[in-house]
PAPAGU-590783 format. One record per residue (C-alpha): residue in one letter; z, y, x. Coordinates in steps of 0.1 Angstrom, whole numbers, plus 5000, padded with zeros to 4 digits. Example, Ala and Ser with C-alpha at 12.3 -4.5 7.8 and 13.67 -1.06 7.14 Angstrom:
BEGIN
A507849555123/S507149895137/
//
This chain:
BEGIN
X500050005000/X500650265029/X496850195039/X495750245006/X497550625003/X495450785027/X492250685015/X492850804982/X493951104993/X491051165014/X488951044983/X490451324964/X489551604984/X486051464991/X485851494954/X487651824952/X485051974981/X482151864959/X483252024929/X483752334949/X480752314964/X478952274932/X480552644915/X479452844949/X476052754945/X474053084944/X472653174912/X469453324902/X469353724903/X466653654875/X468453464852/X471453524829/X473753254827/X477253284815/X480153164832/X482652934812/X485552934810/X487952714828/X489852684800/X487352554772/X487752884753/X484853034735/X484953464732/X486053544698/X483953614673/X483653944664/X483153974625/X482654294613/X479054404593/X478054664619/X474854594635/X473554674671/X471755004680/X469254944710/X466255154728/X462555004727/X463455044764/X466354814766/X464454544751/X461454574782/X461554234799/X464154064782/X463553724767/X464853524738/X467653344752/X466653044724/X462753024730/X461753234762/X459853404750/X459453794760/X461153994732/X459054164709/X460954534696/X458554534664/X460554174647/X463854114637/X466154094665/X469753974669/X472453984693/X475153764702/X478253944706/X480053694729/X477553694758/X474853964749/X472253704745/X468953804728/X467153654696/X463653684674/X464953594641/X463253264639/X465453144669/X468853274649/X466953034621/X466552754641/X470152794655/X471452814620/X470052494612/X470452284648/X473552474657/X476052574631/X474552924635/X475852934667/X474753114703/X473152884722/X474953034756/X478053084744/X478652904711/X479853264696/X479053274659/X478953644663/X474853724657/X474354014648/X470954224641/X469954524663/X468354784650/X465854954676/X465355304673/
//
């Protein structure tokens, strides 16, 4: 038994390295991934009726966090107020139907619509 201790102790921090390793891997500048949270907790949901106020400008570039595809300010767009994930209204559909109407990123039901002005 005094043989075995070491070894699983240096099994353990092998393990414990790799894990490590794993969450400083550098991440994409390009993409937007949210962290979790080491805990399991998902960001509260917001509630409320009000709806998000963004620029035509503010939507230049940014994808739909559901489909990829490039954002388009002329549709219905939504919001998630959890992780600030981006939506086309046929995404917030599908995620109504596949995912308790839930962000895909975050699992926030806070989806809300953004006006653009």
């Amino acid at each position: 038994m005094a043989r075995l201790f070491p070894l699983l102790v240096l099994f353990a921090l092998v393990v414990v390295a790799l894990f490590a390793h794993r969450r400083m891997r550098p991440r994409s500048d390009r993409v937007y991934r949210p962290r979790a949270s080491p805990f399991g907790r998902r960001p509260p949901d917001a509630g409320g009726d009000a709806n998000w106020v963004a620029n035509r400008a503010d939507v230049e570039g940014v994808r739909d966090a559901y489909s990829s595809a490039t954002l388009d300010p002329d549709r219905t767009l939504f919001r998630c107020g959890g992780c600030q994930a981006w939506y086309h209204g046929e995404s917030v559909e599908a995620l109504q139907r596949e995912n308790a109407a839930r962000c895909a990123l975050c699992g926030s039901a806070d989806l809300r619509e953004v006006r653009i002005v």
